[in-house]
C-alpha positions in Angstrom: 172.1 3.0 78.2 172.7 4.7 81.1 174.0 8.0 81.4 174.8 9.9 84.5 173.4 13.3 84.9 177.3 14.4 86.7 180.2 12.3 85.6 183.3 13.7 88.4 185.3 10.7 87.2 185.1 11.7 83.4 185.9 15.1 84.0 188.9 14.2 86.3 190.6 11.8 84.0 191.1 14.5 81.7 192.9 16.5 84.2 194.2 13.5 86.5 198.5 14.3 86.0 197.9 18.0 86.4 196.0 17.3 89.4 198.7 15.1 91.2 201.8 17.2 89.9 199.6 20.3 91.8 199.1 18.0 95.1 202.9 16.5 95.0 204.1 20.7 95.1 202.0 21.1 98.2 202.9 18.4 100.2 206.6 18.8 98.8 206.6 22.6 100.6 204.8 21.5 103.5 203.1 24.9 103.4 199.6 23.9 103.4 197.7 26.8 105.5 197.2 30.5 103.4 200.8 29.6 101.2 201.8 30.6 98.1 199.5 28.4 96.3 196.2 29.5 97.9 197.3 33.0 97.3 198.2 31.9 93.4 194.8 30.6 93.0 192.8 33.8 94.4 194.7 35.9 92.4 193.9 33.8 89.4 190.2 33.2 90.7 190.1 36.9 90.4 191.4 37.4 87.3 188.7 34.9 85.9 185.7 36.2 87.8 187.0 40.1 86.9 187.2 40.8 90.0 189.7 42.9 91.9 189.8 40.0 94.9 189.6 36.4 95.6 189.7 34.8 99.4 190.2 31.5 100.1 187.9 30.2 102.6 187.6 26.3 104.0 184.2 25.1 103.0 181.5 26.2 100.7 179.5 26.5 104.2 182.6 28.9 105.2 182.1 31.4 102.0 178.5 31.8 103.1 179.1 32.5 106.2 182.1 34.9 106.1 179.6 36.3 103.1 176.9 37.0 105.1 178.7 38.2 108.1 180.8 40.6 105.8 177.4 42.3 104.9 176.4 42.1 108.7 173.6 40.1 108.1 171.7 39.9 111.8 168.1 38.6 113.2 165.3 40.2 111.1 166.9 40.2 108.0 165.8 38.0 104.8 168.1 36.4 102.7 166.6 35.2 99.4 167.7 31.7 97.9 165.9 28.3 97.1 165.7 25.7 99.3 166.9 23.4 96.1 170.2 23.5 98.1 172.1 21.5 100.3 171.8 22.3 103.8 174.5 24.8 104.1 173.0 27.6 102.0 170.0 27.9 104.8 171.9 26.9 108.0 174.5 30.0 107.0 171.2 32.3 106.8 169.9 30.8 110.3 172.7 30.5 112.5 173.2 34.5 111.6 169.3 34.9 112.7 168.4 35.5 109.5 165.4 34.1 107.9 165.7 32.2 105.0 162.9 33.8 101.6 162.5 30.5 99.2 162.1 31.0 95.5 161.5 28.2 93.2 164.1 26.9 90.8 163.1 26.9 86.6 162.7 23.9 85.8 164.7 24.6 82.8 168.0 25.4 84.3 167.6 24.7 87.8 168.8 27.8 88.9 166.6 30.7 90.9 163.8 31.4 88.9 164.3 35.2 88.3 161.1 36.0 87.9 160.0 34.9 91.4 162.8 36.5 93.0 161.1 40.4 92.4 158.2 39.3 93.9 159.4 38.2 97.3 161.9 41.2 97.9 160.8 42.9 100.7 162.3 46.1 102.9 164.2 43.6 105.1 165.7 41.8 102.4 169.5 42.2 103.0 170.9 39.5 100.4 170.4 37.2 97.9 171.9 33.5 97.0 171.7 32.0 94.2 172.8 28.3 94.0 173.7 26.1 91.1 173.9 22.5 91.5 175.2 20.0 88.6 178.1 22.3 88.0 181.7 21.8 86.8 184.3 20.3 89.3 185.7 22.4 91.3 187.5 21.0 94.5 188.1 17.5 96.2 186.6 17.6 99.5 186.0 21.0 100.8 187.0 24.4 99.8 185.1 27.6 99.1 185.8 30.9 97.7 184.5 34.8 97.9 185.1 37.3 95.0 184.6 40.8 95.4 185.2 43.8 93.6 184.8 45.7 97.1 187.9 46.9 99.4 186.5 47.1 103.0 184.6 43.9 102.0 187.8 42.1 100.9 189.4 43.2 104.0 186.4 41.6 106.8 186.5 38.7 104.1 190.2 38.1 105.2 189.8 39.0 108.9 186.7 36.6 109.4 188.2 33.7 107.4 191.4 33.3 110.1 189.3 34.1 113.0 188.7 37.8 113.4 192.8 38.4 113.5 194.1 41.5 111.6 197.7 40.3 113.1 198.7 37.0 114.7 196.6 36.4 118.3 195.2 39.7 118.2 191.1 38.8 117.4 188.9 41.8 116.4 186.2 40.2 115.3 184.6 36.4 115.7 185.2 34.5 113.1 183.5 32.2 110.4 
């Protein structure tokens, strides 16, 4: 018998109606930048995470991004994660001038091994990422999100994700 590591398909039958009902609203509204819905999900996404904010991003490779900017993460700095990644994870830290500190995963969970992560924190250490691969469905296609509990970060967070605007066409930062 074969038996996949990740089964999507198994996971989505179980949700399959819920999932078109959800995707026949949006395209019913024809709302489908920041609307209603992607505010109803980062408030729930919030709520779940205990967190006092949620943001919406585009990608995965966004919420890194806008994550590390947010922190002002610049050349020099070290960013700790594993490169048992996809590509994103260490092109966010790099295109930032960053340099990328790998720890090994445990082979147990797959996860950063927290022991090795300790060890390679240095003075110029300015963030760390852990990754989880093999986890629960969470989005068809792309789509990312931030959580924070923090207020000036959930403010950059919202700026960088449309661009650097505070207010329509008026760009005070660049963004993600």
């Amino acid at each position: 018998m074969n038996i996949p590591l990740l089964d999507l398909k198994a996971q989505y039958r179980t949700i399959k109606n819920e999932i078109k009902q959800a995707i026949d609203k949006v395209l019913e509204e024809q709302r489908f930048i920041l609307g209603k819905h992607v505010a109803l999900l980062e408030e729930k996404i919030a709520n779940y995470c205990n967190c006092n904010y949620a943001v919406g991003v585009s990608s995965c490779t966004d919420a890194l991004l806008v994550s590390l900017m947010a922190i002002n993460i610049k050349p020099g700095d070290e960013v700790i994660t594993t490169p048992y990644t996809f590509f994103a994870t260490i092109g966010s830290v790099v295109r930032l001038g960053a340099k990328p500190i790998f720890v090994d995963i445990d082979p147990e969970t797959y996860n950063l091994n927290p022991k090795q992560i300790e060890e390679k924190i240095t003075s110029k250490t300015k963030a760390i990422i852990p990754v989880h691969l093999f986890g629960q469905f969470g989005g068809y296609g792309d789509g990312g999100i931030v959580v924070t509990n923090d207020d000036f970060l959930y403010k950059k967070i919202k700026m960088l994700r449309v661009h650097g605007t505070e207010k329509k066409y008026y760009h005070k930062l660049i963004g993600g």
